[in-house]
C-alpha positions in Angstrom: -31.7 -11.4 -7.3 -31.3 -14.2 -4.7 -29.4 -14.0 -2.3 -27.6 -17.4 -3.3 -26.8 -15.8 -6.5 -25.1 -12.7 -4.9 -21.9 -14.1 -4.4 -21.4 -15.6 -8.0 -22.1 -12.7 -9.3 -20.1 -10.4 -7.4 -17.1 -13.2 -7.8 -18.0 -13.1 -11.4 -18.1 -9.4 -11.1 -14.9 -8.8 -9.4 -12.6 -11.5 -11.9 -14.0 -9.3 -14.8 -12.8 -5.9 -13.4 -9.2 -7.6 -12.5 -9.2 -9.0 -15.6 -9.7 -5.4 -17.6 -7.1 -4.0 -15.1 -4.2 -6.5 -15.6 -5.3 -7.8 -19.0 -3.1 -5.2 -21.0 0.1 -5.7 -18.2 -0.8 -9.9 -19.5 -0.5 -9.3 -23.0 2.5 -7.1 -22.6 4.7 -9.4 -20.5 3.7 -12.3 -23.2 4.6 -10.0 -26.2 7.9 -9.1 -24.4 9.2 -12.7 -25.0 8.8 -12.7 -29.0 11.1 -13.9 -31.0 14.0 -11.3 -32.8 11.7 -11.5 -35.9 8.6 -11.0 -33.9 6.5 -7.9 -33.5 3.9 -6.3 -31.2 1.5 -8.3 -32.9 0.2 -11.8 -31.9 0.7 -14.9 -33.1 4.3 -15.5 -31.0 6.5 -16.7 -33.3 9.0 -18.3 -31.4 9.6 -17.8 -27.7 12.8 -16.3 -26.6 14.4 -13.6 -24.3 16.1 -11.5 -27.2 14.4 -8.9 -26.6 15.4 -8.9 -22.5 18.7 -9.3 -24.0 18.4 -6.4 -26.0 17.7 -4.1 -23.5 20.2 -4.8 -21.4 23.1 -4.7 -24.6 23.9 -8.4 -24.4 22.1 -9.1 -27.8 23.4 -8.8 -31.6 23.4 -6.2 -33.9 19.9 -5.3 -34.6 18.1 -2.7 -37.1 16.4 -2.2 -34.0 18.7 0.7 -31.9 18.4 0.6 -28.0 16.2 2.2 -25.5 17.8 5.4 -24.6 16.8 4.3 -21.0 20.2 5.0 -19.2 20.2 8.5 -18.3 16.6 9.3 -18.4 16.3 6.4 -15.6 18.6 8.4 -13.9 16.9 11.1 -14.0 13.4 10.1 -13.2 14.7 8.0 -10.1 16.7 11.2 -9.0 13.5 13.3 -9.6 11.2 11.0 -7.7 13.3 10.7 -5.0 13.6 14.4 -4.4 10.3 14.9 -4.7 9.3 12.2 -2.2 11.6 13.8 0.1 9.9 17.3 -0.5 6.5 16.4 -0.4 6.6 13.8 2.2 8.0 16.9 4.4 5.5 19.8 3.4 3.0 17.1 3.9 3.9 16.0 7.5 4.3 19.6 8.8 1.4 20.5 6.9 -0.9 17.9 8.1 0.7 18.4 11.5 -0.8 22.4 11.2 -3.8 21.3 10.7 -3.9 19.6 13.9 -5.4 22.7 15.6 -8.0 24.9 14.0 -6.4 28.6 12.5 -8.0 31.2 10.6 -8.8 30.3 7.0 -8.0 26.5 7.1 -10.8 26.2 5.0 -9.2 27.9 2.1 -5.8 26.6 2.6 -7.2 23.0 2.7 -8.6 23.4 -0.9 -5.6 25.7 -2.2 -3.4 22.6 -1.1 -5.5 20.0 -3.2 -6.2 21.8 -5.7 -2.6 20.3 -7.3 -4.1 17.1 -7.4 -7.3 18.1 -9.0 -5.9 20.7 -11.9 -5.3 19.1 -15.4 -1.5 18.3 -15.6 -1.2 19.0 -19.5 -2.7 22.7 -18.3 -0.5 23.2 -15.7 2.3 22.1 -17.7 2.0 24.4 -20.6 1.1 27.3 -18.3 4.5 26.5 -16.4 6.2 26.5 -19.4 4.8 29.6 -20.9 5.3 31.6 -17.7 9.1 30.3 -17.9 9.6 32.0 -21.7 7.9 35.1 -20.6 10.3 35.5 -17.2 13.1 34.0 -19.1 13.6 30.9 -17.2 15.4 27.8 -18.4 13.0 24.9 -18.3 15.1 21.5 -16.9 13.8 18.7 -14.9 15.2 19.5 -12.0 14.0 22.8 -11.9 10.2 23.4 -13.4 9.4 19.6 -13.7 10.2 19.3 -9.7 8.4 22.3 -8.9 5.6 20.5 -10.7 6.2 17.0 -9.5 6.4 18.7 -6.2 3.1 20.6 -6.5 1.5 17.1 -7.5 2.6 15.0 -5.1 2.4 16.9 -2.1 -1.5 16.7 -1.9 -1.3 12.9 -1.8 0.9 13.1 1.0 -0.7 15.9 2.8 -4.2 13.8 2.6 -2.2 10.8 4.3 -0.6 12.2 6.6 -3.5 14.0 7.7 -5.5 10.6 8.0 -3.0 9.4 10.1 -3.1 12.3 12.6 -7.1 12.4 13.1 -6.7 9.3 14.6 -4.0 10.1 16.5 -3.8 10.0 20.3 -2.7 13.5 21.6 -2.5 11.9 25.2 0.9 10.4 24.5 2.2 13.6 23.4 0.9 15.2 26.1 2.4 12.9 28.4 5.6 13.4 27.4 5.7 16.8 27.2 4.2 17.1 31.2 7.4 15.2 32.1 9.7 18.4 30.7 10.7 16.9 27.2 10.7 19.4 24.7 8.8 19.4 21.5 11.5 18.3 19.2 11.9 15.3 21.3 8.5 14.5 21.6 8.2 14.7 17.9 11.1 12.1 17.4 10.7 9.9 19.8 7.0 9.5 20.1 5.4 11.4 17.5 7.1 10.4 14.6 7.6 6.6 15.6 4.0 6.6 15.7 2.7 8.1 12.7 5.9 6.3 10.5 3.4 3.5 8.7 1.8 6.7 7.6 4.9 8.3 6.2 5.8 5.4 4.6 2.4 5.2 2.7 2.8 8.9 2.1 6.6 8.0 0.4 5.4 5.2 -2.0 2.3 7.6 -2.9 4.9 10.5 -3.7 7.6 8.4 -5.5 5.1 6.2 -7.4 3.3 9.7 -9.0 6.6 11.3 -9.9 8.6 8.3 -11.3 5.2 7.7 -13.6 4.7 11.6 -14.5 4.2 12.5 -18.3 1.5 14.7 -19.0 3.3 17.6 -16.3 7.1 17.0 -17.6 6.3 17.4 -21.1 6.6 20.9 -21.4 8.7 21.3 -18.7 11.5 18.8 -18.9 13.9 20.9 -21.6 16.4 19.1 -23.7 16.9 16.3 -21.0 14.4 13.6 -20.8 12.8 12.0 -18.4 12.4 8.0 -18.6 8.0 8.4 -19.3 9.6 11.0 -22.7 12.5 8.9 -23.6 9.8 6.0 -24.0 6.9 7.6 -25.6 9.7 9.5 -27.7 10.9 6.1 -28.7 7.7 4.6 -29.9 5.7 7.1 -31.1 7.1 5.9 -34.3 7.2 2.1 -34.2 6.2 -0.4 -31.3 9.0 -3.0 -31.2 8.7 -5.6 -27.9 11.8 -3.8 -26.5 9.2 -1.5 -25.0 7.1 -4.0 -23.7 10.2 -6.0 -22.2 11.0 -2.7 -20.2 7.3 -2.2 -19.0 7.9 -5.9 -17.5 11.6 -5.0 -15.8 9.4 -1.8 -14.8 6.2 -3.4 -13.9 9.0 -6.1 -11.6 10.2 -2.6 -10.1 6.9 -1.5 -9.0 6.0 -4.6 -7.4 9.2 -4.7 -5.4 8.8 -1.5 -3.7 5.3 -2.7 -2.6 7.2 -5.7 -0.7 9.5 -3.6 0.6 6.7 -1.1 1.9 5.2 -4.7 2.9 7.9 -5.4 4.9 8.9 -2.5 7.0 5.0 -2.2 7.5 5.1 -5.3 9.0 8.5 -4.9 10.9 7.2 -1.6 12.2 3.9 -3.1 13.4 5.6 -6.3 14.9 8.5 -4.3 17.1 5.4 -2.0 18.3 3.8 -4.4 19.7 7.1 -6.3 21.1 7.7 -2.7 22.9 3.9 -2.7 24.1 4.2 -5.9 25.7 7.5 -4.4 27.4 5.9 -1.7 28.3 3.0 -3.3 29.9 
């Protein structure tokens, strides 16, 4: 191929692939706006926001009864954020360990991703049968954060260890010569340091447990997550109600990305204001 074709072709390329990525996340946000006659079926009928106004209880009567989002939305933010505060940790002091070479590293490397890399349905069924042998209640906040916790925590382990191989040991070094102890160090110069990386880590963590279905499923007990409460809801019958929420949830996503975007870029901007002071 010519080199003058390369770059259509890779443009070409490149639209396609976004296109099959945020094709079905298109179609969903247009079928959200149907009509209260409408379907999950195109053509539109008529364009309207009932179905926004459904989900939120401002709408009529319907044959159609509510998503039973309220508690289980509860529950999977709760969740989430308990297991973003777990594995953010275990990954940090982890990552932090493996700063300086020990005695089977190499096996403790793989045993901590191996979370990741395991089959969540498997998992979850062998979490769940292990609870009815030992006689364990199985609740979300129990066995499904044990799991969320054992998924997560590989992510943020293999980002925080990123951010510490190309991390500067002189600084730390530095500060410790000058008689401040370690816990300092870590606080004041350590940890403001590799923060861009614990925020990464934190979306990573949060993002994978708020999403999780296949490892709460037989874990979860009689209270639902928000991913069951859904798939519980139309594994019957589709109505646009669901696809309204995947917008209001898709909206949700996105804003956590700004905010990520926005303390990344505060974090970068008042290090370099406190370089130039320090220069």
């Amino acid at each position: 191929m010519q080199v003058g074709l390369l770059r259509p072709a890779l443009a070409l390329y490149a639209a396609l692939f976004l296109l099959f990525l945020y094709g079905p996340m298109i179609v969903l946000a247009i079928l959200s706006f149907q009509s209260q006659g409408g379907g999950p079926q195109f053509p539109i009928q008529e364009w309207s926001v009932y179905w926004y106004k459904h989900l939120l209880g401002l709408a009529e009567t319907s044959r159609v009864s509510q998503l039973p989002v309220g508690d289980s939305l509860i529950r999977s933010l709760v969740l989430a954020f308990l297991t973003t505060v777990v594995s953010v940790t275990l990954g940090t002091m982890s990552a932090e360990a493996f700063r300086t070479r020990f005695k089977g590293s190499g096996p403790v490397f793989y045993l901590i991703i191996l979370g990741m890399m395991v089959p969540g349905v498997l998992v979850g069924l062998g979490v769940a049968l292990l609870s009815n042998f030992l006689d364990i209640g199985r609740a979300w906040w129990s066995t499904s954060f044990v799991l969320h916790v054992v998924y997560t925590f590989p992510f943020a382990f293999l980002v925080m260890l990123a951010i510490f191989n190309r991390f500067d040991r002189s600084v730390e070094e530095a500060s410790l010569s000058l008689g401040v102890s370690p816990a300092q160090t870590f606080r004041r110069v350590t940890f403001p340091l590799i923060f861009p990386g614990v925020l990464s880590a934190m979306l990573f963590s949060f993002t994978l447990s708020y999403d999780e279905f296949s490892r709460t499923l037989f874990t979860a007990g009689a209270d639902l997550t928000l991913p069951l409460a859904i798939y519980g809801t139309f594994s019957v019958e589709i109505y646009p109600n669901v696809f309204a929420f995947g917008v209001l949830t898709t909206l949700f996503s996105f804003t956590l990305l700004v905010i990520y975007g926005l303390l990344m870029k505060r974090f970068t901007r008042n290090k370099r204001f406190a370089g130039q002071e320090d220069a």
